[in-house]
N, C-alpha and C positions, 0 to 999 in steps of 0.2 A: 774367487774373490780374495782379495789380497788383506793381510791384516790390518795392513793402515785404514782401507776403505772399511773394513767391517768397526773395526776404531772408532768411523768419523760418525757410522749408523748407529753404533751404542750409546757413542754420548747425543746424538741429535734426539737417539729416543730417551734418555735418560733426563734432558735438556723439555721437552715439550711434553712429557708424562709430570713434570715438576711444574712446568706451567699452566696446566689444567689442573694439579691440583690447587695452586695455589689459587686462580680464577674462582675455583668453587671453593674453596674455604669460606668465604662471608654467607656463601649462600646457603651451605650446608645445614645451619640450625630450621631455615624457611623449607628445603628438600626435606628433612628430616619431621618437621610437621605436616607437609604434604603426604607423605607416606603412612604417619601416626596420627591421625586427625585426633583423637584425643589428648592428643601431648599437652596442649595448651591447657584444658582441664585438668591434668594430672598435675602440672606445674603451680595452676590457680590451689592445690589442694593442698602443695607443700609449702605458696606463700602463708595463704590460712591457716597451718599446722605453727606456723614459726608464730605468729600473732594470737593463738591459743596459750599455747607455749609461754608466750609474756604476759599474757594476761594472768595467769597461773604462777607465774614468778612473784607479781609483785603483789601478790596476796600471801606469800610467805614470811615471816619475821626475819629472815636473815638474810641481810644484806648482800648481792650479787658480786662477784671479784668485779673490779675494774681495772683494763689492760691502761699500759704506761704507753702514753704516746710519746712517738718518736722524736718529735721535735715540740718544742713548746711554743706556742703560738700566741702573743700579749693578747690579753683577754679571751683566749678560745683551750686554755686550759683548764680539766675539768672543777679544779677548784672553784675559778668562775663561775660555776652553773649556780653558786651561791648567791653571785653578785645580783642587787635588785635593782632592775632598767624601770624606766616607766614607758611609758604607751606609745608606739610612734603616732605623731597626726595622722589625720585621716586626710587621702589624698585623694579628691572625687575623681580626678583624670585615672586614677587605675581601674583593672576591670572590677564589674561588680561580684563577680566570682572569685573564689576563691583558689589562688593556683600555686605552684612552685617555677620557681626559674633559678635555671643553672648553666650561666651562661657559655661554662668551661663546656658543656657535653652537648649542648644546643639543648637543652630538656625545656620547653616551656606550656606546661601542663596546668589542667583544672584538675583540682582536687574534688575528688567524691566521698560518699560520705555513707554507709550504710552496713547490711549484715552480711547479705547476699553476695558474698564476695566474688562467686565465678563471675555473678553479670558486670559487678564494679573492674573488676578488673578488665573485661573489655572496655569500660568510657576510658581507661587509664589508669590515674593516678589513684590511689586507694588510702583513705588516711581509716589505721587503725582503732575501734571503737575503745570505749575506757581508758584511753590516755588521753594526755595531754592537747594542747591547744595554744599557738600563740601566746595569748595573752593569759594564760591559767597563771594564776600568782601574782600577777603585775597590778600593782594600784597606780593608780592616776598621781598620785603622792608620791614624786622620785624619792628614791630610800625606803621606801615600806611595801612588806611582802604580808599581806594578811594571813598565806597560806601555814607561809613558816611562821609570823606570830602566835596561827593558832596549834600550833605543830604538824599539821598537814603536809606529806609528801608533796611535792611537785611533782607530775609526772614527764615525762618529756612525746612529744608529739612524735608518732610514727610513721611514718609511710612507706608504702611498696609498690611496688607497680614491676609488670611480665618486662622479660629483660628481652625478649623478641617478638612476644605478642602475637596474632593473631593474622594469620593467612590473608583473611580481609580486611586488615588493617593498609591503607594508603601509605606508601615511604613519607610523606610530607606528617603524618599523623603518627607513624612509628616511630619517627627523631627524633618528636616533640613530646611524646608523652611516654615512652618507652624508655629504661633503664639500661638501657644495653651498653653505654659505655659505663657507668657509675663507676668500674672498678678502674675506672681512669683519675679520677679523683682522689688528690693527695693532702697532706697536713698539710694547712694555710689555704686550701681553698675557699671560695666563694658561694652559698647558698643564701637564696631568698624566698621567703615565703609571702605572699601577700596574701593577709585576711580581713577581709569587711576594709577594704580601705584603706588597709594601714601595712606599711611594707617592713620586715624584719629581714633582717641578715643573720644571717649566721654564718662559723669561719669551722670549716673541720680540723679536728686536732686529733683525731685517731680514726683507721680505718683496718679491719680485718674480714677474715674468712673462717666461716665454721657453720656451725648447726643451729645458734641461738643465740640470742642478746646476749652480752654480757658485761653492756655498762648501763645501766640505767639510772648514770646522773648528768648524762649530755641531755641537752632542751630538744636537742632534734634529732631523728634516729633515720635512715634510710638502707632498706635493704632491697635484696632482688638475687634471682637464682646466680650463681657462680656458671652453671653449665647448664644446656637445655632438657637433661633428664640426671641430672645431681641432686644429694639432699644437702651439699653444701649449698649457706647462701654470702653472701657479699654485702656487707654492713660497713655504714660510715656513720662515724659521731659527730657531732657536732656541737656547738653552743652559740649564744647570740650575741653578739658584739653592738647592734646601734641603741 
C-alpha cells in the first residue's frame, strides 16, 4: 500500500471517528442517563442541596457579596431591585396557571410549587419554597413598598428546573420545560413570569457559574446543573423592568 493511499485512509478515518463523535455529542447527557438510571435523582438532589443552601443563607445577618455585572442594562441593574413597580393588570386571556417564558431558549413552562422536590422536578419547572414571589413587596400604590416601609427584606423569587431531565420526558416537553440551554442567556435578556394573571418581565443583568447564590438582591434568580454529574450550577440574575 502506497503512503499516499494509506494517507487518504488516516484522515478518512480521522474525518468520520470526528463525525460520530460529534453526532453523539447532544445525545450523550440522555446515553449517559440511560446507562445511570439514577442520575436524574442524583442531580434532583444537587438542585435541592443549592435551595437548602439559600435558605440557610438568608437567615444569616451578613449580607451576601454581589458580583458586578458585565454590562449595565437601564433599569435591570441591581440597584434597581430597589425601584417600587406596582402590579401589572390582570390579563384573563393568559393561562390560569402559573409559568415562565423565555422566549430566547424556547423555555415556556408551568411553575410548581411544593417540598417534594424529586417528584416537582419531573412536572418541570420548580419554584423554590421561602422565597419570594412576583408580587411580594408590590402595593397597588405605585411608589410604595410596605415591605421595605416596614423594614422587611424582599426576597427574590427562585427557580430551577433539570437541565436534561428525564429519559421519559417527550423532546416537545424537554424544550419547554427543561433548562438546558439557560447558560445561553446573556446581560439584556428577556424573562417573563406570569402569575395569577398578571405578566412580569424581567431583563438579566448578570449571569455566573459556581456552587451557590451569590446575589440575593435580583427579584428573580434561575439556576440548573452546569453539567450532567457536576456540583457546579449555572445562575442568572435578574430584575423586573415593567
Amino acid at each position: 500500500m502506497s503512503s499516499k493511499k494509506r494517507l487518504f485512509i488516516t484522515i478518512g478515518i480521522i474525518f468520520w471517528s470526528l463525525t460520530a463523535i460529534f453526532a453523539l455529542l447532544p445525545s450523550w447527557p440522555h446515553l449517559y442517563y440511560r446507562l445511570q438510571p439514577q442520575a436524574s435523582n442524583l442531580l434532583a438532589s444537587t438542585i435541592a442541596s443549592t435551595a437548602t443552601q439559600a435558605q440557610q443563607t438568608i437567615t444569616k445577618p451578613s449580607p451576601s457579596p454581589t458580583p458586578t455585572p458585565t454590562t449595565v442594562i437601564p433599569g435591570s441593574d441591581p440597584e434597581s431591585s430597589n425601584i417600587n413597580l406596582s402590579l401589572p393588570d390582570v390579563d384573563s386571556s393568559l393561562p390560569s396557571e402559573n409559568g415562565l417564558i423565555i422566549d430566547k431558549i424556547g423555555v415556556r413552562g408551568q411553575i410548581h410549587e411544593g417540598e417534594d422536590v424529586k417528584s416537582i422536578l419531573k412536572m418541570g419547572i420548580w419554584r423554590v419554597p421561602n422565597f419570594g414571589t412576583p408580587y411580594d413587596g408590590i402595593s397597588p400604590v405605585k411608589g410604595r413598598n410596605p415591605r421595605s416601609e416596614s423594614g422587611e427584606r424582599d426576597l427574590p423569587m427562585i427557580l430551577a428546573a433539570h437541565r436534561w431531565g428525564y429519559l421519559e420526558w417527550s423532546a416537545s416537553f424537554r424544550k419547554l420545560n427543561s433548562f438546558y440551554n439557560l447558560p445561553q442567556l446573556k446581560v439584556g435578556d428577556t424573562i417573563k413570569v406570569i402569575w395569577e394573571q398578571r405578566e412580569y418581565e424581567y431583563k438579566v443583568y448578570s449571569t455566573e457559574t459556581g456552587t451557590q447564590i451569590t446575589d440575593y438582591n435580583a427579584k428573580l434568580i434561575l439556576y440548573t446543573c452546569q453539567l450532567w454529574n457536576s456540583p457546579a450550577r449555572f445562575f442568572v440574575y435578574a430584575n423586573r423592568v415593567n
